[in-house]
C-alpha positions, -999 to 999 in steps of 0.1 A, spaced: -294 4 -80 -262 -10 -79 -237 -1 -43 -213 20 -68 -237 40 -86 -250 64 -54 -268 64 -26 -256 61 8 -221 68 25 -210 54 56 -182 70 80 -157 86 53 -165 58 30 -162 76 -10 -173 47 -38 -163 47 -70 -160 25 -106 -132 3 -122 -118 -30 -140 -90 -52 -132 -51 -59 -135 -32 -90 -149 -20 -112 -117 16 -104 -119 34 -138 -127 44 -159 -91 71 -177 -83 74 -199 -52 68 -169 -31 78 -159 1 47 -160 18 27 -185 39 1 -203 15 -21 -212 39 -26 -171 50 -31 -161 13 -61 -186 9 -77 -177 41 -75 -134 31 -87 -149 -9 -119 -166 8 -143 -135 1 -147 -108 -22 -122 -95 -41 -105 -57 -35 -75 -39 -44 -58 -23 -15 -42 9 -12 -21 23 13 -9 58 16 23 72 28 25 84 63 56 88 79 64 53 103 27 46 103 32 9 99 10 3 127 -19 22 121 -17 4 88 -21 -27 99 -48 -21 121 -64 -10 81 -54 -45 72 -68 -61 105 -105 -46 93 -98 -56 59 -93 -94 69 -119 -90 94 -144 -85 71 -134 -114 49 -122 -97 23 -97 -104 -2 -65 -87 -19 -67 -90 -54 -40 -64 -54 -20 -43 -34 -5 -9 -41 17 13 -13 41 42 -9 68 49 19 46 34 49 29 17 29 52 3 7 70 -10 38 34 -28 48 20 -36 18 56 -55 4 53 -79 37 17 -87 34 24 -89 -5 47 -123 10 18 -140 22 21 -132 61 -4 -125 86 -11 -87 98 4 -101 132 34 -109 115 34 -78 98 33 -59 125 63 -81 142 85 -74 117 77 -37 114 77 -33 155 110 -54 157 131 -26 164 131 11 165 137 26 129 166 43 139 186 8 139 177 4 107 197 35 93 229 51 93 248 80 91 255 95 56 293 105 50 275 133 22 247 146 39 236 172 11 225 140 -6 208 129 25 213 130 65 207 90 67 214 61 41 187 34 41 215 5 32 205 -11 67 168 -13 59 177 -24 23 196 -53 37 169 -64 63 142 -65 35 163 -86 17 163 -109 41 127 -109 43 109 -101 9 116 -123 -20 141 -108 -48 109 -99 -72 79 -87 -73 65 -116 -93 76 -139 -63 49 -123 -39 20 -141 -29 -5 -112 -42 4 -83 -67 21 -56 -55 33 -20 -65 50 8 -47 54 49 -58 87 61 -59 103 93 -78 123 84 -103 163 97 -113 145 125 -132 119 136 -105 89 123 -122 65 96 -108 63 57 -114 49 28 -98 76 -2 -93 56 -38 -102 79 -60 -114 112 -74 -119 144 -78 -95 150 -54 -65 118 -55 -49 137 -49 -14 156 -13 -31 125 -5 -44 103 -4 -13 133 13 7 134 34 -26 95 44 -15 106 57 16 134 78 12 120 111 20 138 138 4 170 153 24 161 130 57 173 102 33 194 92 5 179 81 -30 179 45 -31 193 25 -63 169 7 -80 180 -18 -110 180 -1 -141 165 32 -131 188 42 -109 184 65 -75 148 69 -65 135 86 -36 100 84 -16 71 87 -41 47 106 -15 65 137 -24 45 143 -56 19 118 -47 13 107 -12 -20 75 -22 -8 60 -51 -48 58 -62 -47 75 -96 -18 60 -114 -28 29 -98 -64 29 -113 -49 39 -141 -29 7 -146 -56 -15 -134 -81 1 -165 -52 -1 -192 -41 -38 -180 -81 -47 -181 -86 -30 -216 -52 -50 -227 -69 -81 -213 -103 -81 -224 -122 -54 -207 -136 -73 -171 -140 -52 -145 -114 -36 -119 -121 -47 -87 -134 -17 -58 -104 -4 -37 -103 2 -2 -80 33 2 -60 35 37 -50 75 39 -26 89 65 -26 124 78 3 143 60 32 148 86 52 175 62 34 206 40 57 196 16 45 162 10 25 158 -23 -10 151 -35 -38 131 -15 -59 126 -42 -85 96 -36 -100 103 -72 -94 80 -102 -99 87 -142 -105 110 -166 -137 120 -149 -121 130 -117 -142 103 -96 -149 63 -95 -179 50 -77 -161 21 -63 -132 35 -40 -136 37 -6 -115 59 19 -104 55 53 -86 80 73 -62 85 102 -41 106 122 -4 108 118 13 87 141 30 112 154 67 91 160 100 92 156 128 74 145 137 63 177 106 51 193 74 36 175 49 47 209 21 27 214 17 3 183 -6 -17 197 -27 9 208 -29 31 177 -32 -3 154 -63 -9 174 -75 25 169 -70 22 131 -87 -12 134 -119 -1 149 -116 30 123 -116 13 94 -138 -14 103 -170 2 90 -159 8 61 -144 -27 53 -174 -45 66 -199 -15 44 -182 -26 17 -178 -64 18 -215 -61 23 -223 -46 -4 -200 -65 -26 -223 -98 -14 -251 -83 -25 -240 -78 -61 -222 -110 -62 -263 -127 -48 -278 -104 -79 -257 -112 -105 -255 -150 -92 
């Protein structure tokens, strides 16, 4: 019986079913070649990584098990948090890297004050300009596909995959709701953090990957290993980890972790609670790039 039809779970490890997305179109990139080919050595997977509010690190401790277990992004899809991951290991760079960037400085030096704070309390412009010094200008110029959740001018839900703007669109992912200001995105206009309606991404993201697949012949979508954070607000939207019109996929698997529990002004122990997150979701990774070996040997 094939690993997605049943059978056993490990840890919090959910399967489910799917087919696959066009590559989005790539530039020169912005990313280190040499990184990319290593994380595209094994089996493929899409990657998904939840909001969380400034849980970059436990993040890439999800992205440490991932590479660990040789496995490779065909695709990766993020909101606030994980948005702000997902964009720089979209470029090509290593988790350590990652996590360099992301533990450079506290996120408080990376905002400012507001002069109309019943739009927002803090304006993102500083974190705008910092990711546009280090993501390239559009999505298609990332070294693996990439899509964040934002809420749109008129409150309603999209995922961002292509085009210009890449860096107001992941700042645009994380601007929660009265903490922050929208954040301009070319020809949409102000967006603010998708996690309010939907804090995974999962669903729409399926979504796209069956009606690109259908569009494109019909192969499969590749399984998804889902990284989901602890909700920090009541307020925040849905965690759903369930994709289609049936409600469920047999080839998803779901990882969990605490909030981080931080603040603006200090990031605590990112070493510690990256390794945390990295023996946490190793498990699952490893479960699943097993069991992705097998089919490969069957089919072969």
């Amino acid at each position: 019986m094939p690993w997605w039809a049943g059978g056993q779970n490990k840890g919090q490890i959910k399967p489910d079913r799917g087919h696959r997305m066009r590559l989005l179109r790539r530039g020169p990139g912005a990313g280190r070649g040499a990184a990319v080919a290593r994380a595209r050595a094994g089996p493929e997977v899409d990657v998904v990584l939840s909001s969380g509010f400034l849980s970059f690190a436990s993040h890439c401790g999800f992205l440490d098990a991932v590479e660990g277990a040789g496995l490779a992004a065909a695709g990766v899809c993020g909101t606030s948090a994980g948005a702000l991951t997902g964009a720089l290991w979209a470029t090509g760079r290593s988790v350590d890297e990652c996590a360099a960037e992301l533990d450079r400085v506290a996120p408080a030096q990376l905002v400012e004050i507001h002069g109309r704070p019943w739009e927002g309390l803090l304006s993102l412009r500083p974190t705008v300009k910092r990711l546009r010094e280090v993501l390239p200008e559009r999505f298609e110029d990332l070294e693996r596909p990439f899509a964040c959740g934002v809420l749109g001018p008129d409150g309603r839900y999209a995922l961002l995959r292509e085009g210009p703007g890449l860096a107001e669109a992941v700042a645009a992912s994380a601007s929660i709701p009265f903490l922050f200001t929208p954040t301009d995105f070319p020809g949409l206009g102000p967006c603010r953090d998708g996690g309010k309606a939907d804090r995974v991404g999962l669903v729409p993201w399926r979504d796209l990957r069956r009606r690109e697949a259908g569009a494109g012949g019909g192969e499969a979508v590749r399984p998804a290993l889902v990284h989901v954070i602890q909700r920090s607000s009541p307020f925040s939207g849905d965690d759903a980890v369930f994709a289609g019109a049936s409600g469920r996929e047999p080839r998803i698997a779901v990882v969990r972790s605490p909030k981080a529990g931080v603040s603006l002004l200090d990031l605590g122990d990112f070493a510690g609670q990256r390794a945390a997150a990295r023996v946490r979701a190793g498990p699952a990774a490893r479960w699943v790039a097993e069991r992705l070996a097998e089919t490969s040997g069957k089919s072969s």
